[in-house]
C-alpha positions in Angstrom: -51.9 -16.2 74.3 -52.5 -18.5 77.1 -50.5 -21.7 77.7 -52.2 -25.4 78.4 -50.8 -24.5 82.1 -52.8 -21.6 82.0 -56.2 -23.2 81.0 -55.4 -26.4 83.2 -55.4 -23.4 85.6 -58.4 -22.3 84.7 -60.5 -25.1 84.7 -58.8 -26.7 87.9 -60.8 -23.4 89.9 -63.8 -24.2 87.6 -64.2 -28.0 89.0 -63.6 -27.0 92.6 -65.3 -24.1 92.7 -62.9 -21.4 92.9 -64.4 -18.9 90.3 -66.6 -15.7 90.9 -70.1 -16.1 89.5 -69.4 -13.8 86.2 -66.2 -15.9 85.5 -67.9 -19.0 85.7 -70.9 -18.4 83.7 -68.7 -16.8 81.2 -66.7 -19.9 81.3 -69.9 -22.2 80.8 -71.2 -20.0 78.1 -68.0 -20.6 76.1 -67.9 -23.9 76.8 -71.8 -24.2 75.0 -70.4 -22.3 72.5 -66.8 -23.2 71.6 -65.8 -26.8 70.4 -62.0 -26.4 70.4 -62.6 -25.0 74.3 -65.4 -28.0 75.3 -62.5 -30.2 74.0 -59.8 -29.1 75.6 -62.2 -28.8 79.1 -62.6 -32.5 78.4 -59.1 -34.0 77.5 -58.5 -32.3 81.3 -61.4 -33.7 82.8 -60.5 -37.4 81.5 -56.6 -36.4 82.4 -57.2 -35.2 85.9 -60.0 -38.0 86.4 -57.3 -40.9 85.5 -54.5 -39.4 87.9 -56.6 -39.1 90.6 -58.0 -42.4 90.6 -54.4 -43.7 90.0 -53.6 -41.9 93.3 -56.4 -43.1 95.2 -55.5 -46.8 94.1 -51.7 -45.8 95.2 -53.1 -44.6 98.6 -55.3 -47.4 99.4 -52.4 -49.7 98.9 -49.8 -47.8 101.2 -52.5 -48.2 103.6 -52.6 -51.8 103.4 -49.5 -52.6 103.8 -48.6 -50.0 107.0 -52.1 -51.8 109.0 -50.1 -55.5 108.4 -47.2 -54.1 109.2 -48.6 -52.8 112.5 -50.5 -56.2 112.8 -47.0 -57.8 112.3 -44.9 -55.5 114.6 -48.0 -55.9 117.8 -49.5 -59.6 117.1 -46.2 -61.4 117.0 -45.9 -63.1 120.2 -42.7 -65.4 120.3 -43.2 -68.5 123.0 -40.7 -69.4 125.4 -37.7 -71.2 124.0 -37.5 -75.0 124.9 -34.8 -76.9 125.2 -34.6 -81.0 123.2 -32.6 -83.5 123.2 -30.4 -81.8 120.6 -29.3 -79.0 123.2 -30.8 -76.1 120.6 -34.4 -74.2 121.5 -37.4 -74.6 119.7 -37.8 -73.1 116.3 -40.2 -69.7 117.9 -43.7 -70.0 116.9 -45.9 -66.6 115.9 -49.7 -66.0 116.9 -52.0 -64.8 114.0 -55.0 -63.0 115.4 -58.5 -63.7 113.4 -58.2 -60.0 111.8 -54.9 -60.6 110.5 -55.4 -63.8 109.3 -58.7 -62.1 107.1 -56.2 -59.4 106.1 -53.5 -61.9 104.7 -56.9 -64.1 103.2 -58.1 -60.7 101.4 -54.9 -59.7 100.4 -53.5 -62.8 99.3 -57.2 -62.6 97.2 -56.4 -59.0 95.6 -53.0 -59.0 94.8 -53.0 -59.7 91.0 -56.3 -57.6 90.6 -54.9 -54.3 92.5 -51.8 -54.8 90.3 -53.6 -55.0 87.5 -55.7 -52.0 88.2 -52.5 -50.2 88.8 -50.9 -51.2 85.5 -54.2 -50.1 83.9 -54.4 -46.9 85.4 -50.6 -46.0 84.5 -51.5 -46.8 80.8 -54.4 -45.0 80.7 -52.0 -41.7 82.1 -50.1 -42.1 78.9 -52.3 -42.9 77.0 -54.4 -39.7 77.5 -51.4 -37.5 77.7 -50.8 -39.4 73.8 -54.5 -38.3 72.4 -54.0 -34.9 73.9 -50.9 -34.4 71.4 -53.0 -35.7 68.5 -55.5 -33.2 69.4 -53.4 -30.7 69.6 -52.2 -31.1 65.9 -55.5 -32.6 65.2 -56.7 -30.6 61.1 -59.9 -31.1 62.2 -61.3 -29.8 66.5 -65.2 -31.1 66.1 -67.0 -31.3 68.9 -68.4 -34.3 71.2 -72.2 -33.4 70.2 -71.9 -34.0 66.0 -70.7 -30.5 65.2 -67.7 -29.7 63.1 -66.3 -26.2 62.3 -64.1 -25.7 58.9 -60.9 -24.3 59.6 -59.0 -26.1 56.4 -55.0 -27.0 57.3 -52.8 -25.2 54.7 -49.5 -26.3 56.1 -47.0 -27.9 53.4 -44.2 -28.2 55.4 -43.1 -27.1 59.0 -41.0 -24.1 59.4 -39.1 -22.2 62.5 -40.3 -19.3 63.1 -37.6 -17.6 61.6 -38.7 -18.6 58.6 -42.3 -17.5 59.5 -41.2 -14.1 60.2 -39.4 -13.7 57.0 -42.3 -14.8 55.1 -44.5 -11.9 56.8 -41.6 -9.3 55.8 -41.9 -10.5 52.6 -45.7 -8.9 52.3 -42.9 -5.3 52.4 -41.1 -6.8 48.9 -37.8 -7.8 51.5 -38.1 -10.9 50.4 -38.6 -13.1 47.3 -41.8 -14.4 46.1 -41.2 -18.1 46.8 -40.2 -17.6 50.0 -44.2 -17.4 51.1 -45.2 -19.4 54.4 -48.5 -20.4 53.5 -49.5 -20.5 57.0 -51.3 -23.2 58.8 -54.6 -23.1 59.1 -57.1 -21.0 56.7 -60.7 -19.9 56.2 -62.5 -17.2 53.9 -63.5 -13.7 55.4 -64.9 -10.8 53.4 -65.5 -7.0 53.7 -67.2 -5.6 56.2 -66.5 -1.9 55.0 -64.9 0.0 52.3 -62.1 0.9 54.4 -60.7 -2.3 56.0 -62.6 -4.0 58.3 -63.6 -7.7 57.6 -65.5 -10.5 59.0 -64.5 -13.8 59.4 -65.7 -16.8 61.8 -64.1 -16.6 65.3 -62.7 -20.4 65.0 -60.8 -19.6 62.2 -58.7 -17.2 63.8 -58.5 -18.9 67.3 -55.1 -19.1 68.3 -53.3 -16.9 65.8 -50.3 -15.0 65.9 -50.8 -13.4 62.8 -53.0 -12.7 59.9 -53.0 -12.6 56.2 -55.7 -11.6 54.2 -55.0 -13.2 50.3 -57.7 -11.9 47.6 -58.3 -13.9 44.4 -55.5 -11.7 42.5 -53.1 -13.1 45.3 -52.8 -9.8 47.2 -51.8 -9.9 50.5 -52.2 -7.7 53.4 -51.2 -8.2 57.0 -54.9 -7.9 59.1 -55.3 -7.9 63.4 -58.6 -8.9 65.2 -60.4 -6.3 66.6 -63.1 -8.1 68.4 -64.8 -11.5 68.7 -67.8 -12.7 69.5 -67.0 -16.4 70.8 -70.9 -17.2 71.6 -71.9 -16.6 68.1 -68.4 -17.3 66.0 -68.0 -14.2 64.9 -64.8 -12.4 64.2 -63.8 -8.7 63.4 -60.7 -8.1 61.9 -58.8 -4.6 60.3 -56.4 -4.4 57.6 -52.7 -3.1 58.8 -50.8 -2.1 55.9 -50.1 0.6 54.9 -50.2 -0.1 51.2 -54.1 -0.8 51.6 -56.1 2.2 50.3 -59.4 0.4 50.8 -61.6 -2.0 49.0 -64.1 0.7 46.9 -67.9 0.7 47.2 -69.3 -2.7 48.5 -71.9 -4.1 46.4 -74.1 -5.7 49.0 -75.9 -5.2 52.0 -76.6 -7.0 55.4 -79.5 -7.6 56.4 -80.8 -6.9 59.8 -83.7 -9.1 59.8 -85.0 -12.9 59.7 -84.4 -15.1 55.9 -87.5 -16.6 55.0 -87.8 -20.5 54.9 -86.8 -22.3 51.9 -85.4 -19.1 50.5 -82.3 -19.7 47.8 -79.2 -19.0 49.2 -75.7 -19.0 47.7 -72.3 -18.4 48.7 -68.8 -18.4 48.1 -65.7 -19.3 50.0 -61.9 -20.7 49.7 -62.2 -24.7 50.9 -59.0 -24.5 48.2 -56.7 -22.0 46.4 -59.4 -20.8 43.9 -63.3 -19.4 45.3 -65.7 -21.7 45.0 -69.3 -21.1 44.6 -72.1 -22.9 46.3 -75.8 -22.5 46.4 -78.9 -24.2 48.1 -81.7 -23.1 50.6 -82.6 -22.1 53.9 -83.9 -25.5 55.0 -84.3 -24.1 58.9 -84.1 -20.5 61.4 -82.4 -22.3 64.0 -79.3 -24.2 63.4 -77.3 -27.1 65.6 -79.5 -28.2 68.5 -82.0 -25.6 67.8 -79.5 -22.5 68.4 -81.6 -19.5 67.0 -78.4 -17.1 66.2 -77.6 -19.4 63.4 -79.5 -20.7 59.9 -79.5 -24.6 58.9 -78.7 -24.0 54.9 -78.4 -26.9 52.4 -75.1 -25.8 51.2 -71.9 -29.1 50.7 -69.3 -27.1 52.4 -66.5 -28.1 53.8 -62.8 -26.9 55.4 -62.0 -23.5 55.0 -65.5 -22.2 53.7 -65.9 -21.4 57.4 -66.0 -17.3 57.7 -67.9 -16.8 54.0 -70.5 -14.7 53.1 -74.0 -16.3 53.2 -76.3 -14.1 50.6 -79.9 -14.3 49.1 -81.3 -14.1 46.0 -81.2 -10.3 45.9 -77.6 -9.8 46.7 -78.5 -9.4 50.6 -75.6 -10.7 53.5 -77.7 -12.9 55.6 -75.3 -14.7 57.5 -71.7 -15.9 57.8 -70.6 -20.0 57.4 -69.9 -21.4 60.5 -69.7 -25.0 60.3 -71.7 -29.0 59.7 -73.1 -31.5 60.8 -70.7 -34.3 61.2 -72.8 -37.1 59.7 -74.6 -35.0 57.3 -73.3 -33.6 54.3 -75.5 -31.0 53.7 -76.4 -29.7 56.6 -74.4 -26.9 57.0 -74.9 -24.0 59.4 -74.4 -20.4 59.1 -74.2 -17.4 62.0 -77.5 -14.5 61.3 -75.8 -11.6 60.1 -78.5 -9.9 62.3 -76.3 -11.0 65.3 -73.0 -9.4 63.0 -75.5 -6.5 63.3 -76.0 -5.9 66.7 -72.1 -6.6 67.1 -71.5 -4.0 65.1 -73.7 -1.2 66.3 -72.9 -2.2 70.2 -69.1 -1.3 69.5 -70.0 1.6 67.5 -71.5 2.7 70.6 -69.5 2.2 73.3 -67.1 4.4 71.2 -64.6 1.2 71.4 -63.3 2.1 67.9 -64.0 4.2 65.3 -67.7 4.2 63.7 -68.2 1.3 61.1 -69.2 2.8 57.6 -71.6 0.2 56.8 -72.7 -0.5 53.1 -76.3 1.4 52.6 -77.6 0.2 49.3 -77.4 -3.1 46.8 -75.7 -3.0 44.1 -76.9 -6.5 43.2 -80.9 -6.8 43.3 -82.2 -7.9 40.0 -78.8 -8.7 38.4 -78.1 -12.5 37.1 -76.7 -14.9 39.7 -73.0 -14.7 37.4 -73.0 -11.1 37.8 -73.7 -11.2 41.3 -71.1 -13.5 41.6 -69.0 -11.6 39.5 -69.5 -8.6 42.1 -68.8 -9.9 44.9 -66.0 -12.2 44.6 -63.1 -9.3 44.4 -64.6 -8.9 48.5 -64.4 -12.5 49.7 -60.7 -13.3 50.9 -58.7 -16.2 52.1 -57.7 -15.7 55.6 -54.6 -17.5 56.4 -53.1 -18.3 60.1 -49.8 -18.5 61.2 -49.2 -19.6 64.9 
């Protein structure tokens, strides 16, 4: 997992133009398409933007002070001591050239306002290095454009990760029941095939150490990611215990194709303990900012619906819930499973894993909407993360 040092490191050879072509258009593409990453890339632009000014405002004032010294050290011309009445010389007098003097006049002008700037700039330093913990801890990453993803916080209470550990053991019955970490962040994911394999929303798992997949029944199993597509959200992930003997016959399909406009839609997802049902309509094929991977749906969703299963009125997977629009309640967006598609059949062919035994029929077409519902919800799961 890569440290803020590392992507400080990162996006230091970005701004001065030390990447190689591919690694910098990768880096832009995830930038376009990640909102946690644009927001880190932009707490260190502000960061690095303050120090430097406060550096150049340092600099500039060093140099001040060494061209009057110089001024001071070669303009001083003492006269020739005379003697008075008294006995004693004259007090000696100094000469002030016309460019000191305007260097004394300017200085003597800017002296509150560079201090000023200088106090400024040494707040704003702390100031940003304050709102970049908040945003680390921050339940909720949305972007600067409007968008929001839905990764809900879980957290109760913070643990060591002792404690963490022992509540992963206790998936193997080591440890009591109450003993459960219930992680920190979650989101829903469901089944991709009969024997293991998920899909959930790439932000949901972003970061993670470790997985759990929860079903309604409050089974648990530990799960791995096995790819992500960042560009499109999209996250595979593949169940690890060995306790799992598979899910049984999916009941639905995905579809490879376009949704039609104003088609109903429905889904269901974990934004708390129990699945909760939604349902609405394809108000647009193009979702935030006109992005053509993703559907506009009129679905209220909200934290941890992000990674659920977006069907139509026949039972078919047409997409996966991503995230909203920040000022608008109901406009929520959804990933094309036709893009889930095309995931799926490029790693079957480069021969990355093993082939993905997809669904081939629906079990749902032509059944009520509660025994759809009743179908499917024993293959939507919460997906928990512990970092």
């Amino acid at each position: 997992m890569k440290t803020e040092a590392d992507y400080y490191a990162l996006f230091e050879a970005y701004r001065s133009g030390g990447l190689s072509v591919p690694a910098r258009t990768d880096l832009e593409r995830r930038l376009a398409a990640d909102p946690d990453f644009a927001q880190r890339f932009a707490d260190f632009t502000d960061l690095t933007d303050t120090l430097q000014g406060y550096g150049e405002r340092l600099a500039t004032r060093r140099k001040l002070h060494a061209i009057q010294a110089d001024i001071d050290a070669e303009a001083a011309v003492r006269l020739e001591g005379e003697t008075v009445e008294t006995g004693n010389p004259t007090m000696p007098h100094m000469y002030i050239s016309p460019v000191e003097r305007k260097l004394r006049e300017f200085w003597g002008a800017h002296r509150a306002t560079a201090m000023v700037a200088a106090s400024v700039a040494v707040l704003a330093v702390f100031a940003t290095l304050l709102g970049l913990e908040w945003w680390r801890t921050a339940q909720q990453r949305p972007s600067l454009y409007g968008y929001t993803v839905l990764r809900r916080e879980v957290e109760r209470i913070k643990q060591t990760q002792k404690a963490m550990n022992r509540a992963i053991n206790q998936i193997d019955g080591t440890k009591p029941e109450g003993e459960l970490n219930p992680g920190k962040f979650s989101g829903t994911g469901f089944a991709l095939t009969a024997d293991g394999y998920l899909v959930t929303s790439y932000h949901v798992i972003q970061g993670a150490d470790s997985l759990l997949i929860e079903s309604r029944d409050r089974q648990r199993f530990r799960a791995e990611p096995v790819f992500t597509d960042i560009a499109h959200d999209l996250a595979i992930l593949r169940i690890t215990d060995r306790k799992f003997s598979g899910f049984g016959r999916l009941p639905y399909s995905f579809k490879r194709g376009t949704a039609d406009l104003g088609e109903k839609v429905f889904t269901l997802g974990y934004p708390r303990e129990d699945v909760v049902f939604g349902e609405g309509s394809l108000s647009a094929r193009s979702g935030f900012e006109g992005d053509t991977a993703f559907y506009q749906i009129s679905i209220p969703v909200n934290p941890g619906n992000s990674g659920g299963p977006l069907l139509d009125d026949r039972g078919n997977l047409i997409g996966i819930i991503s995230g909203r629009q920040m000022d608008m309640q109901s406009a929520a967006f959804a990933t094309k499973s036709s893009y889930l598609m095309r995931l799926v059949d490029s790693l079957s062919a480069a021969g990355t894993t093993q082939p993905y035994n997809m669904p081939r029929t629906n079990l749902m077409a032509g059944t009520s909407r509660r025994q759809q519902i009743r179908k499917l919800q024993d293959y939507v799961f919460v997906v928990k993360v512990y970092e």
